[in-house]
C-alpha positions as CSV (number, residue, x, y, z in Angstrom):
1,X,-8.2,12.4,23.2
2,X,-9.7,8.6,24.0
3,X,-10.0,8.5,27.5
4,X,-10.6,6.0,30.3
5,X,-10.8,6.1,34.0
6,X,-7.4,5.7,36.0
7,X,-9.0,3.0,38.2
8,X,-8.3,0.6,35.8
9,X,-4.6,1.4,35.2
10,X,-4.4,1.5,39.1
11,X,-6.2,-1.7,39.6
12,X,-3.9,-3.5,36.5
13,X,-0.6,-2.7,38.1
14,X,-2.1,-3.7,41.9
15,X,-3.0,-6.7,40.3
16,X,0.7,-7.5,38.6
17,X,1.9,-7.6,41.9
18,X,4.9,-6.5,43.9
19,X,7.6,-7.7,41.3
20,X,6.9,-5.0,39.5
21,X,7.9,-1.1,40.1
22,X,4.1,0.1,40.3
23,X,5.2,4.2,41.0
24,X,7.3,4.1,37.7
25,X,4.4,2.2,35.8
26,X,1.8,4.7,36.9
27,X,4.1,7.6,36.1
28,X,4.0,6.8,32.6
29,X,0.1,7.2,32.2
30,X,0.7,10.3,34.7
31,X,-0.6,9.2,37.7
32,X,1.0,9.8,41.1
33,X,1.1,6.8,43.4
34,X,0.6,8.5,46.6
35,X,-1.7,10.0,45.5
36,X,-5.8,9.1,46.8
37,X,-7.6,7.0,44.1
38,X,-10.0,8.9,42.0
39,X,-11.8,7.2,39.7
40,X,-13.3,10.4,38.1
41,X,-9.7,11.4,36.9
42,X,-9.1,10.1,33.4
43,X,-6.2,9.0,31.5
44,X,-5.3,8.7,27.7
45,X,-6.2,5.4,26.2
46,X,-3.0,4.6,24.1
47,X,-0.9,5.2,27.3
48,X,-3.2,3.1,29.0
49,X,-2.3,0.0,26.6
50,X,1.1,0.7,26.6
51,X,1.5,0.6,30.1
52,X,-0.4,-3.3,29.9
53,X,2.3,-3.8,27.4
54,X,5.0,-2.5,29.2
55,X,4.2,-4.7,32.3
56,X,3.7,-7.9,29.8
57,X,7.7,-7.5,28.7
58,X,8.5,-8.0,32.8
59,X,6.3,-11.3,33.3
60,X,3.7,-13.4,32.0
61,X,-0.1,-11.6,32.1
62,X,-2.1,-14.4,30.9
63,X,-3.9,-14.3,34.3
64,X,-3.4,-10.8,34.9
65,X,-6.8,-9.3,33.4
66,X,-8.5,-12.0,35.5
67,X,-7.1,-10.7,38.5
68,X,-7.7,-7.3,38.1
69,X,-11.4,-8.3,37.4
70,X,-11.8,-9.9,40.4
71,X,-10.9,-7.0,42.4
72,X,-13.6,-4.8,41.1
73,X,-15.9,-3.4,43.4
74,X,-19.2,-1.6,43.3
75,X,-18.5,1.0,45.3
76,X,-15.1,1.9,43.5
77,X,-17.2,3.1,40.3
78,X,-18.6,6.2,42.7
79,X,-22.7,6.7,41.5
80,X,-22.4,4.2,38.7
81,X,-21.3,1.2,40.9
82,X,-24.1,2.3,43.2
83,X,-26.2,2.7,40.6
84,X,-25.5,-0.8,39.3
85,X,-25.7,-2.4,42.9
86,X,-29.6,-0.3,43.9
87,X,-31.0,-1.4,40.4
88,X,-33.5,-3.9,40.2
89,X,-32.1,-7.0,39.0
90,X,-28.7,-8.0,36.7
91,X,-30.7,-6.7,33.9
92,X,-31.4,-3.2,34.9
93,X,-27.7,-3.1,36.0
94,X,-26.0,-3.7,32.2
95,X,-28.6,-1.2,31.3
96,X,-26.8,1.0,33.6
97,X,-23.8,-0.1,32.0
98,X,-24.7,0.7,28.5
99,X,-26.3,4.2,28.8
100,X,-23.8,5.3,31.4
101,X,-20.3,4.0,30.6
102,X,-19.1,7.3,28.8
103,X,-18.2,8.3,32.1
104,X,-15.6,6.5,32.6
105,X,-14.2,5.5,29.1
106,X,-14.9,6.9,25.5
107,X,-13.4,4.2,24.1
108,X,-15.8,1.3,24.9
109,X,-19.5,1.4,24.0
110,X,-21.9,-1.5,25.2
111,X,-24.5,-2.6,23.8
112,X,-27.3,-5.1,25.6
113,X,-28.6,-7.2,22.5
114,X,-30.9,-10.2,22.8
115,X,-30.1,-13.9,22.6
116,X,-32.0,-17.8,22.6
117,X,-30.7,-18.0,25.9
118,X,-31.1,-14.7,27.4
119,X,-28.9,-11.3,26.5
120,X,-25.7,-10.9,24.7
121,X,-23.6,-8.0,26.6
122,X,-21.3,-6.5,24.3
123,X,-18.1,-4.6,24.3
124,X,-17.2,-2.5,21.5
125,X,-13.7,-1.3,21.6
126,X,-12.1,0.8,18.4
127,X,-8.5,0.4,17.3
128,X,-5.9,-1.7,16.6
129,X,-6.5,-5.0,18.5
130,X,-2.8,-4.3,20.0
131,X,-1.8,-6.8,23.3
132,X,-2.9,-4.0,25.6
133,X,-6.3,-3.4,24.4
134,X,-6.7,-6.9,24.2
135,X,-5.5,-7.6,28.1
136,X,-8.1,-4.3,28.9
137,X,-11.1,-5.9,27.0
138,X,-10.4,-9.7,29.1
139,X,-10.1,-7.1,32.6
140,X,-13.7,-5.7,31.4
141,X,-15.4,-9.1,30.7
142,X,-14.0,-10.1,33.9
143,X,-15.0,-7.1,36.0
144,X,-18.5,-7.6,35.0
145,X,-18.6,-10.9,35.8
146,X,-17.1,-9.5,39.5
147,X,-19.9,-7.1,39.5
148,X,-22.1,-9.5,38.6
149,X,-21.4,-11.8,41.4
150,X,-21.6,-9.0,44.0
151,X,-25.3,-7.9,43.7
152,X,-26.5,-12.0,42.9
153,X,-28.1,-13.8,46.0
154,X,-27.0,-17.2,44.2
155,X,-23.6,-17.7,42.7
156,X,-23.6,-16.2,39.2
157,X,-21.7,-17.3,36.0
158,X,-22.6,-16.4,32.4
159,X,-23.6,-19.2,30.2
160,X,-20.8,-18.1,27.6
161,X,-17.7,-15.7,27.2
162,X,-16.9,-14.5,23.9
163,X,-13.6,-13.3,23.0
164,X,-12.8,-12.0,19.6
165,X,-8.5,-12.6,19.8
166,X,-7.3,-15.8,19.8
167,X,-7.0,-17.7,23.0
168,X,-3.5,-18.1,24.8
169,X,-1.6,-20.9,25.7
170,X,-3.1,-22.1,28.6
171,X,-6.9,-20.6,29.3
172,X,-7.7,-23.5,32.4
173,X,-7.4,-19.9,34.6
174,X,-10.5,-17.9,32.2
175,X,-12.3,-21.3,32.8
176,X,-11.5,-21.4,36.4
177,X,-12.7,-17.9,36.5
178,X,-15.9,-17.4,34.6
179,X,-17.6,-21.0,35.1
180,X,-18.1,-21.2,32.2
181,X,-17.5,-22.4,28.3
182,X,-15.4,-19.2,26.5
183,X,-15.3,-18.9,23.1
184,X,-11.6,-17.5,21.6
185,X,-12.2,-16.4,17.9
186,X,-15.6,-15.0,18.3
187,X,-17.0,-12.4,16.2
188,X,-17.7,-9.6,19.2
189,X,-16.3,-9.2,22.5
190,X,-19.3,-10.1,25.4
191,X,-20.9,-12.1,27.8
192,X,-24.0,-14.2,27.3
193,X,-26.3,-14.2,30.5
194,X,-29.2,-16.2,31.0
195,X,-32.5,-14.9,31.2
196,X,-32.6,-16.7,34.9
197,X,-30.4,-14.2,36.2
198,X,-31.0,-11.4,34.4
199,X,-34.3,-11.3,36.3
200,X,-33.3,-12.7,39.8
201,X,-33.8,-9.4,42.3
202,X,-30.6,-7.7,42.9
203,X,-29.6,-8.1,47.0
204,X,-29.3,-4.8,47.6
205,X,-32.0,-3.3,44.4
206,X,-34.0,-0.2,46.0
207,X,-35.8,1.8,43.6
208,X,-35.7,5.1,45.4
209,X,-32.3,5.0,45.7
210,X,-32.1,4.0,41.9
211,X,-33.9,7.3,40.6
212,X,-31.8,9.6,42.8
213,X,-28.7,8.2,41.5
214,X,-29.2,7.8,37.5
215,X,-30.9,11.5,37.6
216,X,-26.7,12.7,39.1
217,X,-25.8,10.0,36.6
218,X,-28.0,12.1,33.9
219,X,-26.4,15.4,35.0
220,X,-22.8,14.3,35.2
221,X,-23.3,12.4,31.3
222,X,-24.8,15.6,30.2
223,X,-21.9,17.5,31.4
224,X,-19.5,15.3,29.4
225,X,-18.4,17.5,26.4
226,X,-19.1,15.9,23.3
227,X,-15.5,16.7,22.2
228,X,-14.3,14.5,24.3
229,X,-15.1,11.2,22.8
230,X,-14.9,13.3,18.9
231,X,-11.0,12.2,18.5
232,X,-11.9,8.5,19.2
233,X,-15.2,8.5,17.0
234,X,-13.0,10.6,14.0
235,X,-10.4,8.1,13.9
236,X,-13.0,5.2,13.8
237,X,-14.2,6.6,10.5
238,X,-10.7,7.3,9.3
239,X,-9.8,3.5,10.4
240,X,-13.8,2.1,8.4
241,X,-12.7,4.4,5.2
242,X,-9.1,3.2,4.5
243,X,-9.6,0.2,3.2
244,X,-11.1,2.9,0.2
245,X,-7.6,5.2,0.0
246,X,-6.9,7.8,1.6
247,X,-9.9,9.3,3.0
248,X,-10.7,13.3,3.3
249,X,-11.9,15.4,5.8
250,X,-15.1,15.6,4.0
251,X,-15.8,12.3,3.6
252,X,-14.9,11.3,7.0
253,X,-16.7,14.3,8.2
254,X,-20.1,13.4,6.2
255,X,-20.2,9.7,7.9
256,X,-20.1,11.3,10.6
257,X,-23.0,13.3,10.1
258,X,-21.1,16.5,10.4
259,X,-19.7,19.3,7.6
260,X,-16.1,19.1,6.7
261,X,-16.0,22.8,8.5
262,X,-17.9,21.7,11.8
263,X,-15.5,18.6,11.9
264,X,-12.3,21.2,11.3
265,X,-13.6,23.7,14.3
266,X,-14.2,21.0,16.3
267,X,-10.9,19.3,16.0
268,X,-9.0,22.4,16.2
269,X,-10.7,23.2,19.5
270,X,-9.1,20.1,21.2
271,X,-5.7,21.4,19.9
272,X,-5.9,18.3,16.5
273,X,-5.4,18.3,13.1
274,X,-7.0,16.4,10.7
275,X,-4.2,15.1,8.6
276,X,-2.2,14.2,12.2
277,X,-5.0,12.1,13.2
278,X,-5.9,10.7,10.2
279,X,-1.5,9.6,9.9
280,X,-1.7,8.4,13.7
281,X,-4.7,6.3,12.5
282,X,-3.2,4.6,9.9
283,X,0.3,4.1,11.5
284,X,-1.9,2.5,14.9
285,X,-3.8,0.9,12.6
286,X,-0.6,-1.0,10.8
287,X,1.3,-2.0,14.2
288,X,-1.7,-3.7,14.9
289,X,-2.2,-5.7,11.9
290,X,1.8,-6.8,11.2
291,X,1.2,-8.1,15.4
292,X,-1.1,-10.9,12.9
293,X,0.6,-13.0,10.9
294,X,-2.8,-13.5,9.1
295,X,-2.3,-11.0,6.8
296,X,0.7,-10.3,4.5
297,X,2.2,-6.9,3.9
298,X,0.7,-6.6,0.9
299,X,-2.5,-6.7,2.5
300,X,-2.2,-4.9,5.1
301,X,-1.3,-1.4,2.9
302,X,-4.2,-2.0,1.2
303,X,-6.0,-1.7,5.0
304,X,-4.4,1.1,5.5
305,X,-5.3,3.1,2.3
306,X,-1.9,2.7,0.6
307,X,-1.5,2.6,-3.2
308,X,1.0,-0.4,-2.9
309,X,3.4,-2.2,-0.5
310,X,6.5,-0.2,-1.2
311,X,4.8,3.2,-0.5
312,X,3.5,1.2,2.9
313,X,7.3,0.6,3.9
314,X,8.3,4.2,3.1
315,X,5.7,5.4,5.2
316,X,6.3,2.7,8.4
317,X,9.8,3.2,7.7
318,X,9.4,7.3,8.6
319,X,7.0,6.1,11.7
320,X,8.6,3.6,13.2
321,X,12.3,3.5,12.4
322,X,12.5,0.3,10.5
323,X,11.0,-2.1,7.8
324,X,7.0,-3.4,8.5
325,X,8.8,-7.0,8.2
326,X,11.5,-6.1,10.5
327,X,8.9,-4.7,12.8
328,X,7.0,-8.0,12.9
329,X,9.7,-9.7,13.2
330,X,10.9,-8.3,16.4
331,X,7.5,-8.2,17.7
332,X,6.6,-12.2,17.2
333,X,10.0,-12.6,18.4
334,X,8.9,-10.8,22.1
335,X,5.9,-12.3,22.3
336,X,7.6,-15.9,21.7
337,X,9.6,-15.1,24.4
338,X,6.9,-14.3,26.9
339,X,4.8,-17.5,25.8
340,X,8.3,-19.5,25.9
341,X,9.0,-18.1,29.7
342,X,5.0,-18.9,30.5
């Protein structure tokens, strides 16, 4: 099951603020409000999302991921935040950051690519590009830039935000926020930081300290079961292959470097089935699309590996209790209410 750490659906609801009923918000994803913070207790992804979604219905959440971001400390992230805060400079952190992030989510993977004006640190998030994993991505971008600004000696902005959904309404509070120019429509999720401050020393960077703490980082990624993150990365394939029919089990499975048999074991273990995961795929995979008026229905069961449009509405129809086009409908008609009430 895709995973990520209940710090952030804690943090996202104290960030909401009090007009909201936080103890019924965190009983959804399962999480007890009185009960200690734990950032090493891990929730299901999609529950995750729809809790965002859920609080987006009550009040406007343009800001909200900003918030949230800003709250972020080091120390909140156990070993990896003080990993992060004892490395060297900014630059050894994201490196932190991209080898050790399965440890709180296996749903995002980073990646620390180069760029003209320094590095380009991306965020690679599967699925459906719903409103909740959309709000979660903006809450990451800005809780690095949080980080960020905690381990800098000078003030720290990145020379550019990229954001691959379209830009809301108003975005004079990401401005206000990152420093910086931010780019809505991009073609990957990230932040580009200059090579200036990738290298400027860390305040608190101590090497000794920075061994000891990525070789527990080393043991506790090692003692991550690979099954873990083998729903998410399954699903993926299914999602890549639709576009091509209805994909198999061996054809997902032999992308993904396994046998159709290994890929059947392993699945079974964690209580799956192929064929449910491969129907949840497609059905997450079509609420997320008909939430884009950019493609018509037609299109959109040919993304999701249907022969035509009328076996697509059957199939949404049995999923989701009503017509793809009634679906949409309802759903731009929500979120033009939010925007309207913004």
């Amino acid at each position: 099951m895709p995973y990520v750490t209940s710090l952030f659906a804690r943090k996202m609801v104290a960030a909401a603020g009090p007009d909201i009923d936080a103890v019924a918000l965190l009983a959804r994803v399962g999480l007890d409000a009185a009960v200690p913070w734990d950032p090493k207790v891990m929730i299901a992804a999609d529950a995750y999302y729809a809790m965002l979604e859920s609080i987006a219905e009550r009040k406007d959440v343009t800001a909200l991921p900003l918030v949230c971001g800003a709250s972020m400390r080091c120390d909140e992230y156990g070993a990896l935040g003080l990993a992060w805060k004892a490395a060297p400079n900014l630059r050894g952190s994201l490196s932190r950051v991209e080898r050790y992030a399965r440890l709180w989510t296996s749903v995002v993977a980073y990646k620390v690519q180069a760029d003209p004006r320094g590095v380009l640190f991306v965020l690679h998030r599967s699925g459906a590009r719903r409103l909740g994993l959309r709000l979660s991505n903006e809450a990451t971008l800005a809780s690095a830039v949080s980080l960020a600004r905690q381990v800098s000696p000078v003030p720290f902005s990145p020379v550019e935000v990229l954001v691959q959904h379209d830009a809301p309404r108003r975005i004079d509070a990401h401005e206000a926020y990152f420093g910086c120019p931010i780019r809505f429509g991009a073609e990957v999720d990230g932040l580009v930081v200059s090579h200036e401050a990738l290298d400027r020393p860390n305040i608190l960077g101590d090497q000794g300290i920075t061994q000891f703490l990525l070789s527990h980082l080393d043991e506790a990624l090692g003692a991550i079961p690979d099954v873990l993150t083998l729903e998410a990365r399954t699903k993926e394939a299914i999602a890549r292959a639709l576009s091509e029919g209805v994909p198999k089990m061996e054809d997902v499975a032999r992308g993904m470097g396994l046998s159709a048999r290994s890929l059947h074991r392993r699945l079974a273990d964690q209580g799956v089935r192929f064929d449910a995961l491969r129907e949840a795929t497609r059905r997450e995979l079509a609420e997320g699309l008909l939430g884009d008026q950019c493609y018509s229905l037609a299109e959109i069961a040919f993304l999701t590996g249907f022969s035509d449009q009328s076996a697509f509405s059957r199939a949404f129809k049995r999923w989701a209790g009503c017509p793809p086009a009634a679906y949409r409908k309802a759903h731009l008609s929500r979120r033009s209410g939010r925007e309207k009430t913004s």
